[in-house]
C-alpha atoms as a printed R data frame, in Angstrom:
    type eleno elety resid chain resno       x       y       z
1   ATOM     1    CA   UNK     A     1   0.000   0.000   0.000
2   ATOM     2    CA   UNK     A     2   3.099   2.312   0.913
3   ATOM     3    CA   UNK     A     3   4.200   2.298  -2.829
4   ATOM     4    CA   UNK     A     4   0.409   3.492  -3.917
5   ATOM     5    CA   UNK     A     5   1.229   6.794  -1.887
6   ATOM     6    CA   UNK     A     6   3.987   7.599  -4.612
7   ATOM     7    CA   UNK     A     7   0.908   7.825  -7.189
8   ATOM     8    CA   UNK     A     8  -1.106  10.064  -5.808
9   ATOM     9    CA   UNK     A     9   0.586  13.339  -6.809
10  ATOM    10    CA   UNK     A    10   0.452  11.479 -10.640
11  ATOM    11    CA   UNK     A    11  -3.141  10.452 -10.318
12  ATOM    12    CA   UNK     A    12  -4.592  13.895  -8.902
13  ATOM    13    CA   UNK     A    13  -2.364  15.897 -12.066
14  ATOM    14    CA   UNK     A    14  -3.460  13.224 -14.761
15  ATOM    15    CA   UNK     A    15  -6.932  12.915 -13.795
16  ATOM    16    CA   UNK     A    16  -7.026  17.288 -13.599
17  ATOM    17    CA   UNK     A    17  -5.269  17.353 -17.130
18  ATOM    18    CA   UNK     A    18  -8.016  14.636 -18.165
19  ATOM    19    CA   UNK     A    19 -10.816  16.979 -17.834
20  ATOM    20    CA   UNK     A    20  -9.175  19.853 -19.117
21  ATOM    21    CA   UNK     A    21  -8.645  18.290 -21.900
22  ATOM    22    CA   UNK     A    22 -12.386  17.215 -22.375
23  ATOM    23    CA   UNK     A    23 -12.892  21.196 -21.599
24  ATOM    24    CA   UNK     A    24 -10.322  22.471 -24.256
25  ATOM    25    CA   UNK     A    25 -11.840  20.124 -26.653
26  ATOM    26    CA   UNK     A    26 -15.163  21.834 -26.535
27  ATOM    27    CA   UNK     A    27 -13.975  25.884 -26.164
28  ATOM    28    CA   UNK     A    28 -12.077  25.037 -29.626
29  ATOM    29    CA   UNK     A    29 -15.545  23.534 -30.848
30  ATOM    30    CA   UNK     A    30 -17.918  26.287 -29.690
31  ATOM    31    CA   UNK     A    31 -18.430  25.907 -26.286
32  ATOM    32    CA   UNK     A    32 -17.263  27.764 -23.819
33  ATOM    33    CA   UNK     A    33 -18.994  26.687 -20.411
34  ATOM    34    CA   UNK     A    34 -16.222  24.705 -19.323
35  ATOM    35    CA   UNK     A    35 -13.993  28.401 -19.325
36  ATOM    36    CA   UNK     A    36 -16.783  30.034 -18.077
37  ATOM    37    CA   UNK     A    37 -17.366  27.716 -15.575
38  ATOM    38    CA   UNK     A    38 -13.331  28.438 -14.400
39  ATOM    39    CA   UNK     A    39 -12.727  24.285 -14.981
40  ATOM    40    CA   UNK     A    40  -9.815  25.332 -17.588
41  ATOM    41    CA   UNK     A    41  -7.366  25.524 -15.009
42  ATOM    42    CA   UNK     A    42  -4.503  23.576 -13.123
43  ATOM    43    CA   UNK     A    43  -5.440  24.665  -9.880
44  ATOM    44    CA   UNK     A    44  -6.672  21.091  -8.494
45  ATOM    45    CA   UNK     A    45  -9.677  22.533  -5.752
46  ATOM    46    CA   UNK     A    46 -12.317  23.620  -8.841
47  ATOM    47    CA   UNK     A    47 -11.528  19.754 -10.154
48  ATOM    48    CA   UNK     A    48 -11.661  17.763  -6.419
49  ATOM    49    CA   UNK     A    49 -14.156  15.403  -6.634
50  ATOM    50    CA   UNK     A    50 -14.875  14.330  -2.488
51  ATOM    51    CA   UNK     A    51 -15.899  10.502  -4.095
52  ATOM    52    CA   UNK     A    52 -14.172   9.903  -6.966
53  ATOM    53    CA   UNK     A    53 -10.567  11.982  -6.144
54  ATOM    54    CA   UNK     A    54 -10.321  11.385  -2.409
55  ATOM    55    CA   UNK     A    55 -12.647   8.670  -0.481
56  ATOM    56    CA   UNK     A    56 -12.638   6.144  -3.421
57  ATOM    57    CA   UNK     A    57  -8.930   5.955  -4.127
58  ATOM    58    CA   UNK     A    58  -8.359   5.861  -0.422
59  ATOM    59    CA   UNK     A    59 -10.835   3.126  -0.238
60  ATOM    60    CA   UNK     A    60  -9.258   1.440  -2.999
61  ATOM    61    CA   UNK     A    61  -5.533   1.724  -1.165
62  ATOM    62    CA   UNK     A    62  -7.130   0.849   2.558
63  ATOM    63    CA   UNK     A    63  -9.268  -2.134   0.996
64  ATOM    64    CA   UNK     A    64  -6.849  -3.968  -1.706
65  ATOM    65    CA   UNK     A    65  -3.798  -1.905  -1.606
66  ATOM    66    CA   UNK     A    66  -3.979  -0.113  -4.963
67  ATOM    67    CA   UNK     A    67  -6.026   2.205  -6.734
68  ATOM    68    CA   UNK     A    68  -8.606   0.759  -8.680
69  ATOM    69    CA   UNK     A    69 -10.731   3.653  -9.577
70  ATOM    70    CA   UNK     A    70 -10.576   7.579  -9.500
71  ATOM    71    CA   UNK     A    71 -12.209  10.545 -11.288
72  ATOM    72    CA   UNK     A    72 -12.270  14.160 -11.028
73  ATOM    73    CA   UNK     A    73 -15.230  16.190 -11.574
74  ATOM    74    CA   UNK     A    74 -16.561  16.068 -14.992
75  ATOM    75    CA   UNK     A    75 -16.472  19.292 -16.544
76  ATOM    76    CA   UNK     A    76 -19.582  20.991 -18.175
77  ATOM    77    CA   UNK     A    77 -20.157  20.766 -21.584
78  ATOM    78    CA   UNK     A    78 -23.328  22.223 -23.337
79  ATOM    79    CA   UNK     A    79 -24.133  20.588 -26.392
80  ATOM    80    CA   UNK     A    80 -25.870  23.230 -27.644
81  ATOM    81    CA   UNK     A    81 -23.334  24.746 -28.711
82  ATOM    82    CA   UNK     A    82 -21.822  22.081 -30.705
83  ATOM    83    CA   UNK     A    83 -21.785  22.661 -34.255
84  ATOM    84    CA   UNK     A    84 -22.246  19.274 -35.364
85  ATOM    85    CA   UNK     A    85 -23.574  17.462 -31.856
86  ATOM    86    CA   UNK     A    86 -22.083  13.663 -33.009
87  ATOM    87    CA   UNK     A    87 -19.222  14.068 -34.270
88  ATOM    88    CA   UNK     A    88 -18.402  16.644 -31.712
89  ATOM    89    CA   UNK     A    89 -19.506  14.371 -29.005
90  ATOM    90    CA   UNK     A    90 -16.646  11.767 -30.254
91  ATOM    91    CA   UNK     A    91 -14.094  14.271 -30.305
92  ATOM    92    CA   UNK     A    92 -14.725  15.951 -26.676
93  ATOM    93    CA   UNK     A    93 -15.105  12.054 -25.170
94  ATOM    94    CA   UNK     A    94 -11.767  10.924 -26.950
95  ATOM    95    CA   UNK     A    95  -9.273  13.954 -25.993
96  ATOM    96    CA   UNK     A    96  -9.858  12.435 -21.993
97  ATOM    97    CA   UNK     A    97  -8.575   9.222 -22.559
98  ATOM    98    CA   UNK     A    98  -5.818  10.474 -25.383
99  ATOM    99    CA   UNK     A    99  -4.692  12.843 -22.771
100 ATOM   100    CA   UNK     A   100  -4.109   9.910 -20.506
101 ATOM   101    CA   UNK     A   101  -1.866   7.991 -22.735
102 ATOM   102    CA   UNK     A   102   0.130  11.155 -23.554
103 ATOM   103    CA   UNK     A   103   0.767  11.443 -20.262
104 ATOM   104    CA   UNK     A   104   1.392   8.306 -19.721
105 ATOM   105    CA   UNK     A   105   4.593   9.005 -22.379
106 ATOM   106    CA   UNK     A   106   5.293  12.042 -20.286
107 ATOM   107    CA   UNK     A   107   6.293   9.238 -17.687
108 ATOM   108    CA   UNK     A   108   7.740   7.127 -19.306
109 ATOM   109    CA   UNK     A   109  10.302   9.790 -20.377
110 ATOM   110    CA   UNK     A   110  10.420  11.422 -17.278
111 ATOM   111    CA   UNK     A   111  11.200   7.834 -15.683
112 ATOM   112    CA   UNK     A   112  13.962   7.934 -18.178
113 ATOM   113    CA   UNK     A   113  15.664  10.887 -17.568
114 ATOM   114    CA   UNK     A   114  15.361  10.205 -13.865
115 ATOM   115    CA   UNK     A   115  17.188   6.911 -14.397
116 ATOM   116    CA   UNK     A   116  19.825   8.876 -16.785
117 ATOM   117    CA   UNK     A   117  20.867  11.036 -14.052
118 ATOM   118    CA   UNK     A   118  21.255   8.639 -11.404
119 ATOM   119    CA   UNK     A   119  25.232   8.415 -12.042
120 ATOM   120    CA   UNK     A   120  25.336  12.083 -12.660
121 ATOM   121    CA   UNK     A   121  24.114  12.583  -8.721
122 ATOM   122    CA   UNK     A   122  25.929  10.135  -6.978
123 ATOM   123    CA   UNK     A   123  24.600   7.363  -5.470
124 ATOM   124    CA   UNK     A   124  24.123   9.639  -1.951
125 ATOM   125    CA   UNK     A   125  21.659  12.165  -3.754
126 ATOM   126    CA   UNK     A   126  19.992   9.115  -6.279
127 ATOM   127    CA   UNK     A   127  19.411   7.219  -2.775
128 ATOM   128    CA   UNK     A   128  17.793  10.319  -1.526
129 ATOM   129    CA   UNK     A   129  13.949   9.721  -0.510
130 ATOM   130    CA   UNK     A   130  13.100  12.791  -3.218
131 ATOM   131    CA   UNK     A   131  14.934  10.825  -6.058
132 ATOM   132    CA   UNK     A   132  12.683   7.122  -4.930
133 ATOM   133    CA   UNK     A   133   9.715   9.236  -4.896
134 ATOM   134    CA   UNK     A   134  10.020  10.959  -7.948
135 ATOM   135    CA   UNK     A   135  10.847   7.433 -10.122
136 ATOM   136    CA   UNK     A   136   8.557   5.652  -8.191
137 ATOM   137    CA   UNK     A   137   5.847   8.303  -8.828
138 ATOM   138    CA   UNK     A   138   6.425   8.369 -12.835
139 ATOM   139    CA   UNK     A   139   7.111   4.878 -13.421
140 ATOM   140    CA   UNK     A   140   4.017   4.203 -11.155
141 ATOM   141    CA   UNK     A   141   2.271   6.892 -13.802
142 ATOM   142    CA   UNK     A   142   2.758   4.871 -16.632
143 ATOM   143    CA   UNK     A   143   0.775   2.111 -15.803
144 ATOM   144    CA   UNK     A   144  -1.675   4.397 -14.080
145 ATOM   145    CA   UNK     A   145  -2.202   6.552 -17.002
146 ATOM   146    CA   UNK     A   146  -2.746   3.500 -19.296
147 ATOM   147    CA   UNK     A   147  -5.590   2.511 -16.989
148 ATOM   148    CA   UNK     A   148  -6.937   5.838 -16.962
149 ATOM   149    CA   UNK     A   149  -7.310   5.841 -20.528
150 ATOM   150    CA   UNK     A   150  -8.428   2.138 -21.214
151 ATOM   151    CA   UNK     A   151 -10.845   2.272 -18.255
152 ATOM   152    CA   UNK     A   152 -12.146   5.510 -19.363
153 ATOM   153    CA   UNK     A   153 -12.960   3.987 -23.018
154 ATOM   154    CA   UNK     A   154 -15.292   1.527 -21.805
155 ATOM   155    CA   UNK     A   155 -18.477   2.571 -23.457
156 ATOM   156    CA   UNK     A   156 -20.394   2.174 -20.622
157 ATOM   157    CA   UNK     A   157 -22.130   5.233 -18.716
158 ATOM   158    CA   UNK     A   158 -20.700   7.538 -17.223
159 ATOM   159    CA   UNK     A   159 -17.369   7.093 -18.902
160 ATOM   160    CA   UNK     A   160 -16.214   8.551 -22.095
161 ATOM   161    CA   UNK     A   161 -16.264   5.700 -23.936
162 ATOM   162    CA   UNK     A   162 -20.411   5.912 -23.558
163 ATOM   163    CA   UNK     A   163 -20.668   8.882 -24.960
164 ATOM   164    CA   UNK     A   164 -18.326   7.574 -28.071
165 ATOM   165    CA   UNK     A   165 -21.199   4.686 -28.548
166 ATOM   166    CA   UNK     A   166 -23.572   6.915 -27.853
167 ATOM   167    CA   UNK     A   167 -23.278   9.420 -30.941
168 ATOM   168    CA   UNK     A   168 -23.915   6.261 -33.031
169 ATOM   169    CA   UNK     A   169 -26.631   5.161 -31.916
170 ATOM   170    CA   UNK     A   170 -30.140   6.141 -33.220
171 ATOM   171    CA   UNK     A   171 -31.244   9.390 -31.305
172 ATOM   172    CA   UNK     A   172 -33.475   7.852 -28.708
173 ATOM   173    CA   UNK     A   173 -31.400   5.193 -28.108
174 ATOM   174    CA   UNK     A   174 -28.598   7.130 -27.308
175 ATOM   175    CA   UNK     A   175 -31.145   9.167 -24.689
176 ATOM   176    CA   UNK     A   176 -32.443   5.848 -22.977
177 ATOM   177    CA   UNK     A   177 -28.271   4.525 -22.785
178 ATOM   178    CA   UNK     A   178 -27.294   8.249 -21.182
179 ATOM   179    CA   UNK     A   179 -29.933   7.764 -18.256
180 ATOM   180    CA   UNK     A   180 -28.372   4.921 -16.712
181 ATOM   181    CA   UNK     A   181 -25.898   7.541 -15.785
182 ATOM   182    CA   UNK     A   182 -23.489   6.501 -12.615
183 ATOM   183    CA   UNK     A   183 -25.677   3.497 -12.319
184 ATOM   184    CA   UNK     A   184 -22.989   2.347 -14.883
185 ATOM   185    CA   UNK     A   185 -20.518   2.367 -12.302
186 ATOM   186    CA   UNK     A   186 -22.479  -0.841 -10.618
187 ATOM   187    CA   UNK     A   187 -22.214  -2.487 -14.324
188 ATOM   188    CA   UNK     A   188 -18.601  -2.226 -14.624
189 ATOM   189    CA   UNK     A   189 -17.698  -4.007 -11.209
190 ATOM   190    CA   UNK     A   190 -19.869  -6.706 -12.475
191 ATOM   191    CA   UNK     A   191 -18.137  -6.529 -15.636
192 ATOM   192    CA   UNK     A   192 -14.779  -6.810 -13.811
193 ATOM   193    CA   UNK     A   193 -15.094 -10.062 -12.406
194 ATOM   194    CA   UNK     A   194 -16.078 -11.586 -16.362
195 ATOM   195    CA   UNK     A   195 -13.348 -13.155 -17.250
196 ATOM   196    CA   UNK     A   196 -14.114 -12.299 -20.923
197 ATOM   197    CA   UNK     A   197 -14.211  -8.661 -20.212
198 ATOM   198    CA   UNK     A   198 -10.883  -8.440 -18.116
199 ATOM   199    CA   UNK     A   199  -9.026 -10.411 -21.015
200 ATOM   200    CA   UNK     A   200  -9.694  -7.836 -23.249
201 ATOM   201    CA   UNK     A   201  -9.769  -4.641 -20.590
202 ATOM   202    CA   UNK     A   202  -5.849  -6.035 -19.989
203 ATOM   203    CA   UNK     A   203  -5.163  -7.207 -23.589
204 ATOM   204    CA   UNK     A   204  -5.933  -3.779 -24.175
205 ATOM   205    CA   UNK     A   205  -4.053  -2.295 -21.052
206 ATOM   206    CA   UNK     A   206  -0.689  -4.013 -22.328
207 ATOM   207    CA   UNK     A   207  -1.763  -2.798 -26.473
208 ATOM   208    CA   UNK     A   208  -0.328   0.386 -24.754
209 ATOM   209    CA   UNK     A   209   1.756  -0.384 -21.466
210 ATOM   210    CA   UNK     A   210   4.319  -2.512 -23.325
211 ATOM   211    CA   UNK     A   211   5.772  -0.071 -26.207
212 ATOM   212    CA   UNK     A   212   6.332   2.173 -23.141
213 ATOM   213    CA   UNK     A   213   8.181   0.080 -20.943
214 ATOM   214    CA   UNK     A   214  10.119  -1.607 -23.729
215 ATOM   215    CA   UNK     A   215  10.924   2.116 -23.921
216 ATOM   216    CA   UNK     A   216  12.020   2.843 -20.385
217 ATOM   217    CA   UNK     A   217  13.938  -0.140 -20.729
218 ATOM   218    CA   UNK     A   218  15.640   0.605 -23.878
219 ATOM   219    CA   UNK     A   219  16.581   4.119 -22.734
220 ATOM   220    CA   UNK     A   220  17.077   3.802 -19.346
């Protein structure tokens, strides 16, 4: 559980920079109520969600001994605004998860450069409990940020990858699959324990976690 602790920092950033990036999306398509609403901003407090970026995660580390689950809180996003409501829809959804595995490069690279400089420091300053934090925290992220995105593509509500399905469906369709809402969130845990389901949510997982730590290891 100790090591978790090292992710934190990573998870709170990643998931922040995930809904910015949902918020970005739709300012640069026409709709501005995410800026308006102040959610285009690093500053975590306008982002804290008290379930889904504090008591669940802690739950999670108290319970199993990792994180299994964390959001922050969804930024708004009037579709009204949207020139062209479906294919918008798509775009907005995607840039969460995409921002996810970028970052999850960021830490890869980071992890890297960390590892680089160890002989530069001297093994004093690279035993230092700064240095273990900071590689444990961003070679922790990569693997985090890979679940992030995966977990968030799951088209099943509330997550991003619901709304993907969703602007393909026929119109009231797509209304009756929105209104199960975070009732979705009871779905996935069943979903979880499918055998079926977690081959492919970790066949997918690895599709992405792999390249990057072939990398690491290649570079490091």
């Amino acid at each position: 559980m100790l090591d978790e602790i090292y992710i934190l920092p990573v998870l709170l950033f990643s998931v922040i920079i995930h809904e910015i990036s949902h918020g970005y999306a739709a300012l640069k398509l026409g709709d501005p109520t995410a800026r308006d609403a102040g959610r285009l901003t690093l500053n975590p407090i306008p982002h804290i969600d008290l379930w889904g970026s504090i008591l669940v995660p802690l739950f999670s580390l108290l319970t199993v001994g990792h994180i299994l689950i964390a959001w922050a809180k969804p930024v708004p996003v009037n579709p009204m605004n949207l020139s062209n409501y479906r294919r918008d829809e798509v775009i907005v959804s995607s840039v969460g998860p995409i921002s996810n595995i970028i970052m999850a490069f960021i830490c890869a690279v980071a992890t890297i450069l960390l590892l680089k400089l160890q002989p530069l420091i001297g093994d004093a300053a690279s035993s230092s409990m700064f240095y273990i934090f900071l590689v444990k925290m961003f070679s922790g992220g990569i693997y985090l940020n890979v679940i992030l995105g995966v977990f968030n593509l799951v088209p099943v509500p509330p997550l991003d990858g619901s709304h993907v399905l969703s602007s393909f469906l026929p119109a009231q369709a797509a209304d009756a699959y929105s209104r199960i809402g975070f009732a979705g969130i009871l779905l996935i845990l069943v979903l979880m324990r499918i055998p079926v389901f977690l081959s492919v949510f970790n066949a997918a997982i690895n599709l992405f976690y792999d390249p990057l730590y072939r990398l690491v290891v290649a570079f490091a």
